[in-house]
C-alpha positions in Angstrom: -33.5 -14.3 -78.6 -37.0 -14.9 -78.6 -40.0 -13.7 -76.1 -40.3 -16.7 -74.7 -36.8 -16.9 -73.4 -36.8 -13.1 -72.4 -39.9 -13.4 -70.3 -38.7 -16.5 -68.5 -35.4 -14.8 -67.6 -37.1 -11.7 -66.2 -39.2 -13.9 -64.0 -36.3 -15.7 -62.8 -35.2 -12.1 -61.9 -37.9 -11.4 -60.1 -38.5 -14.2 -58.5 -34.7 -13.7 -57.4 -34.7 -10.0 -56.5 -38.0 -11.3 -54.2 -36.2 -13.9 -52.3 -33.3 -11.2 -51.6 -36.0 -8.7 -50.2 -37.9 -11.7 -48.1 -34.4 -12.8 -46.3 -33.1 -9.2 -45.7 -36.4 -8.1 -44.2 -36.9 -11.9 -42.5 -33.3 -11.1 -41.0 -33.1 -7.5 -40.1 -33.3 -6.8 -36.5 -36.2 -5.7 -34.6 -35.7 -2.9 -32.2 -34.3 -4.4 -28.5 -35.6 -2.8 -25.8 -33.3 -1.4 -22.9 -33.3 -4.2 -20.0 -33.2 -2.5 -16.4 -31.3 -3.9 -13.8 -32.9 -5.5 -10.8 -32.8 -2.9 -7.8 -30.3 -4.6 -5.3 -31.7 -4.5 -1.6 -29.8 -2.6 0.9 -27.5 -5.2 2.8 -28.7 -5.9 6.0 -25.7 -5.0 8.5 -25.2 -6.1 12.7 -25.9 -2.8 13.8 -29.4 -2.5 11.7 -30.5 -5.8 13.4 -29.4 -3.7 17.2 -31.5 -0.9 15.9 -34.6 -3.6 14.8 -34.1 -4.8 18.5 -34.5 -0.9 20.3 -37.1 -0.2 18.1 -39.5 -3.1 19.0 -38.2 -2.5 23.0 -39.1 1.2 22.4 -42.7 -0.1 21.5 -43.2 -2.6 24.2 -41.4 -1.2 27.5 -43.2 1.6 29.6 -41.9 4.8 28.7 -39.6 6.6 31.0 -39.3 3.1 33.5 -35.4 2.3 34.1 -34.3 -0.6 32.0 -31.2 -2.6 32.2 -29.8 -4.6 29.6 -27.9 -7.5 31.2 -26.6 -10.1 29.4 -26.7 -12.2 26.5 -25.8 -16.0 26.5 -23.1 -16.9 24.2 -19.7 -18.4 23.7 -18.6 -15.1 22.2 -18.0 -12.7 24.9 -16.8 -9.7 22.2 -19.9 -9.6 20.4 -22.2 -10.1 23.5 -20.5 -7.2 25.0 -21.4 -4.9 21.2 -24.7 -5.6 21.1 -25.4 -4.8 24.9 -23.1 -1.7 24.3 -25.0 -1.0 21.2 -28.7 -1.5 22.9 -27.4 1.0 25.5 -26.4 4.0 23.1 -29.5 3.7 21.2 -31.4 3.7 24.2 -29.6 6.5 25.3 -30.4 8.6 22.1 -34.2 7.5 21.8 -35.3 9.0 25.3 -38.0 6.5 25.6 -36.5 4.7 28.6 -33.7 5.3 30.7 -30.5 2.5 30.4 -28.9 1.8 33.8 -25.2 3.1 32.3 -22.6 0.3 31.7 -20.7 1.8 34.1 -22.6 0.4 37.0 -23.6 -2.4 35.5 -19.4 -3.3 35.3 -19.7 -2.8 39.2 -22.6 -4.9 39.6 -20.7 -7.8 37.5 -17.3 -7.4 39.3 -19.7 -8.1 42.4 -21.6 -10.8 42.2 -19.5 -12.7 39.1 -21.4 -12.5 36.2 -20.2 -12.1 33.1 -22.3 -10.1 29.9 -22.2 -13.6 28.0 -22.7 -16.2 30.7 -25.8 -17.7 31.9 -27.7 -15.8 34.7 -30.3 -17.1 35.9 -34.3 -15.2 36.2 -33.5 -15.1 40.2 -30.5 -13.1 39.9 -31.8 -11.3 37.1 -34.5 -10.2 39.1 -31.9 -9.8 42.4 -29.6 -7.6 40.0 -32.5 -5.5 38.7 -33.5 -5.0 42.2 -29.8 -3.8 43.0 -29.8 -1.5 40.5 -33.3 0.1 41.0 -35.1 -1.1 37.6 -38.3 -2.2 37.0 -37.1 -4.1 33.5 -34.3 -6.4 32.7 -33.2 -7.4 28.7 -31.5 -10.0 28.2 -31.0 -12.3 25.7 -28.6 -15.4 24.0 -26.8 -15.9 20.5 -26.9 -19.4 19.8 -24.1 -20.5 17.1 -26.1 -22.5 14.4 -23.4 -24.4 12.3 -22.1 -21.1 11.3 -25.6 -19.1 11.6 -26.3 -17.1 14.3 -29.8 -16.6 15.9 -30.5 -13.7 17.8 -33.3 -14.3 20.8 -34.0 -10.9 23.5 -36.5 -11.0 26.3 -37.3 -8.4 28.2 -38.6 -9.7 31.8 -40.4 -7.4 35.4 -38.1 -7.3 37.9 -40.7 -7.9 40.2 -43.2 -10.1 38.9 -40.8 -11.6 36.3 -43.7 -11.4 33.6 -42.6 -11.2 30.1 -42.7 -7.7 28.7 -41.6 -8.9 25.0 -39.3 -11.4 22.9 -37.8 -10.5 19.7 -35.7 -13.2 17.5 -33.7 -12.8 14.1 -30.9 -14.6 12.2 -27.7 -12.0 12.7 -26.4 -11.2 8.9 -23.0 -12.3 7.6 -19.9 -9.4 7.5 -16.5 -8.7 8.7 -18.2 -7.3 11.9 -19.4 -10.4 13.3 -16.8 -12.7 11.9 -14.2 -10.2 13.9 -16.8 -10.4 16.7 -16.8 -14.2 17.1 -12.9 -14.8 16.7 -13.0 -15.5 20.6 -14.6 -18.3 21.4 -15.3 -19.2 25.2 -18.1 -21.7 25.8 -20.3 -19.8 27.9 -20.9 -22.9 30.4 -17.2 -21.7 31.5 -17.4 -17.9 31.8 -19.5 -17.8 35.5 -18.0 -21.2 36.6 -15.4 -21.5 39.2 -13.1 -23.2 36.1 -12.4 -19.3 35.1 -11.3 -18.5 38.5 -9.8 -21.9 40.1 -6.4 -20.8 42.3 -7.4 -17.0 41.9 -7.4 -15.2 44.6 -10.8 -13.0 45.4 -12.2 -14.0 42.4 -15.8 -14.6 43.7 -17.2 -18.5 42.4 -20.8 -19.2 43.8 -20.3 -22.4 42.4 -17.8 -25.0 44.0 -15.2 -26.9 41.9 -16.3 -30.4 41.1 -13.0 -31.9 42.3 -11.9 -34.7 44.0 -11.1 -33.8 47.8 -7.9 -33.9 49.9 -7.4 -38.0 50.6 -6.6 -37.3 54.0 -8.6 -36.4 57.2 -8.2 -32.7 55.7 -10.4 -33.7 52.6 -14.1 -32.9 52.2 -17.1 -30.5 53.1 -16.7 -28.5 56.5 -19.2 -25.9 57.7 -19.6 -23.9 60.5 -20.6 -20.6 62.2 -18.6 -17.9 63.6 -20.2 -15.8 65.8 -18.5 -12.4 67.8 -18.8 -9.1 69.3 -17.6 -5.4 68.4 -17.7 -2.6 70.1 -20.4 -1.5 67.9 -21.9 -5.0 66.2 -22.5 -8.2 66.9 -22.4 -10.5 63.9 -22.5 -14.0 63.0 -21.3 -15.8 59.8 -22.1 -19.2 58.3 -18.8 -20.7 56.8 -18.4 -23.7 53.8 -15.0 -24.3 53.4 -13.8 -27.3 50.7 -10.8 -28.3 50.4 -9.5 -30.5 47.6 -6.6 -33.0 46.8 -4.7 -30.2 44.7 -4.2 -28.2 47.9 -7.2 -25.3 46.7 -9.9 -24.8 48.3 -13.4 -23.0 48.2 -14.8 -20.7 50.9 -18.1 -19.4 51.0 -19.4 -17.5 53.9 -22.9 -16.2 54.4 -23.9 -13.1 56.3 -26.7 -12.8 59.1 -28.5 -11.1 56.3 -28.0 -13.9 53.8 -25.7 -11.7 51.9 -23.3 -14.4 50.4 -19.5 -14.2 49.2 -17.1 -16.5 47.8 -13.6 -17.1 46.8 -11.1 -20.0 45.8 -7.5 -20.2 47.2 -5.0 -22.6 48.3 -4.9 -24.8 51.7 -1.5 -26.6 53.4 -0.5 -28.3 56.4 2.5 -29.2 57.6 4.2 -30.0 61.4 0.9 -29.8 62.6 -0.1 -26.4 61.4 -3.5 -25.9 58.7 -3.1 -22.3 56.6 -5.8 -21.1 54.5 -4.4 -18.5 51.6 -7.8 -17.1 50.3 -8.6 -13.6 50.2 -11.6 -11.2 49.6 -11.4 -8.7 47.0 -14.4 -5.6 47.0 -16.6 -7.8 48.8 -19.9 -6.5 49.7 -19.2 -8.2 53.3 -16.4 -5.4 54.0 -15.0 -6.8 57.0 -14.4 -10.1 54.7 -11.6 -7.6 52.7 -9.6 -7.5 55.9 -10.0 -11.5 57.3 -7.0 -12.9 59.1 -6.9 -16.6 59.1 -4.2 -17.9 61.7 -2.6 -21.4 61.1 -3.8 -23.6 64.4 -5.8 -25.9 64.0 -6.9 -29.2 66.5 -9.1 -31.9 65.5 -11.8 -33.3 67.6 -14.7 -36.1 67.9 -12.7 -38.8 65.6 -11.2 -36.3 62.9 -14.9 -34.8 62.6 -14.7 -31.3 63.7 -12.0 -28.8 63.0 -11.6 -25.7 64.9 -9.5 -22.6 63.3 -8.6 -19.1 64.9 -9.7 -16.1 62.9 -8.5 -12.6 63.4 -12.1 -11.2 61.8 -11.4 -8.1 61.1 -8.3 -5.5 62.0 -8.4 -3.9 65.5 -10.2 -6.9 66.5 -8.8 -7.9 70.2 -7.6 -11.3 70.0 -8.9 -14.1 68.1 -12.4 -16.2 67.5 -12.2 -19.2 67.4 -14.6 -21.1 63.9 -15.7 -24.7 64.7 -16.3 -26.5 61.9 -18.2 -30.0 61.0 -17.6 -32.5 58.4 -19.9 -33.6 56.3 -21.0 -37.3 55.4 
């Protein structure tokens, strides 16, 4: 073997053992740093958007002024009720203001037929915070956004009925609030007279939209009953409706415009009219205890109807309620 051939098979050896070193080193894995994972934000929960909500009213109402939270607009009576109940703990806790206690604020529903996720209106808002001796009402609706829920609080003077704040935020998804809005009641239903039609001493400030009784019976009567006690006189504006399904609406106002109202059922038969509707914890007491007595007579072409009343028990003999149709 001569040079020539030895030195052209050690180059080919070289050349070899250098394009071994070049792939290894072009191959060989560079050092990978550690990747940290993305810090996950705290889930947002019901009860942190409550506390967002008594926070901001803990900045805007006067401190130590008697608040109460009254309702909140919805079709989901369940969690209208936890977030007013929740509102009132943490108010409780914070000291700033002081929450009129659900306790009397279930009185003061019972009484003049609201419920905590129907629509009241800034009048009896105001009438209600008057009752109650506050100087600030919250309320507040949850509107039902294809599946999203939005949040809106106001907090209103019960005297001047100036705005004192409005908060609004999207509620979060969780179990809570799907277990919250199981029950669904259109809240256009909850303070109507559809949630108490042929109830006994339910109170309904608003009349059934109903066709009337086809008969002379049928229609819009009002009147005034006026009589003496021993110790009162008093006088009491009657509207009684009565309708073709034998119920009927009364509504009597006081001679201090203090206002009740119930539904019940109406008959007549052989001559004799009956009213069945009673008054349950009304604020007119003597309204608990009414007697209605079935005579009845017609008068001036079937246009006024008089009824005897037994007002109240102990009440010697009976008053007599003239009453005009209208139209």
């Amino acid at each position: 073997m001569n040079k020539k051939h030895l030195f052209h098979q050690a180059l080919v050896l070289a050349f070899a053992f250098a394009l071994t070193l070049l792939v290894s080193c072009g191959t060989s894995s560079a050092p990978v740093a550690e990747t940290q994972p993305e810090p996950v934000a705290p889930t947002l929960t019901l009860d942190d958007v409550i506390r967002e909500v008594s926070d901001y009213l803990n900045e805007r109402l006067t401190s130590g002024s008697k608040v109460v939270f009254l309702n909140f607009q919805s079709d989901y009576p369940d969690l209208s009720s936890y977030i007013i109940d929740g509102l009132i703990i943490n108010a409780a806790n914070d000291d700033v203001f002081v929450p009129v206690d659900r306790e009397n604020l279930d009185l003061i529903q019972q009484e003049m037929n609201f419920q905590l996720s129907g629509e009241v209106s800034d009048e009896s808002a105001q009438a209600i915070g008057k009752k109650l001796g506050a100087q600030t009402i919250v309320s507040g609706s949850i509107t039902d956004l294809d599946g999203e829920y939005l949040l809106v609080v106001r907090a209103i003077g019960v005297e001047d009925a100036a705005i004192q704040g409005q908060f609004r935020k999207d509620l979060p998804h969780g179990a809570r609030l799907v277990a919250l809005t199981k029950n669904k009641v259109p809240s256009d239903m909850q303070n109507s007279s559809k949630t108490t039609s042929n109830v006994p001493g339910m109170f309904s400030f608003s009349a059934p939209d109903k066709p009337f009784a086809p008969n002379e019976l049928g229609g819009v009567w009002n009147g005034t009953l006026a009589y003496t006690t021993d110790v009162q006189s008093y006088r009491d504006d009657y509207e009684i409706r009565l309708y073709a399904d034998s119920t009927c609406w009364v509504a009597i106002t006081d001679q201090d415009g203090n206002k009740q109202a119930t539904e019940g059922h109406w008959s007549e038969e052989d001559g004799k009219f009956r009213l069945d509707c009673e008054f349950r914890n009304a604020t007119i007491a003597r309204l608990n205890n009414i007697n209605w007595l079935s005579i009845y007579a017609f008068q001036n072409n079937n246009r006024t109807l008089r009824i005897n009343i037994r007002p109240e028990p102990g009440y010697s003999g009976v008053v007599a309620l003239n009453l005009y149709k209208e139209g």
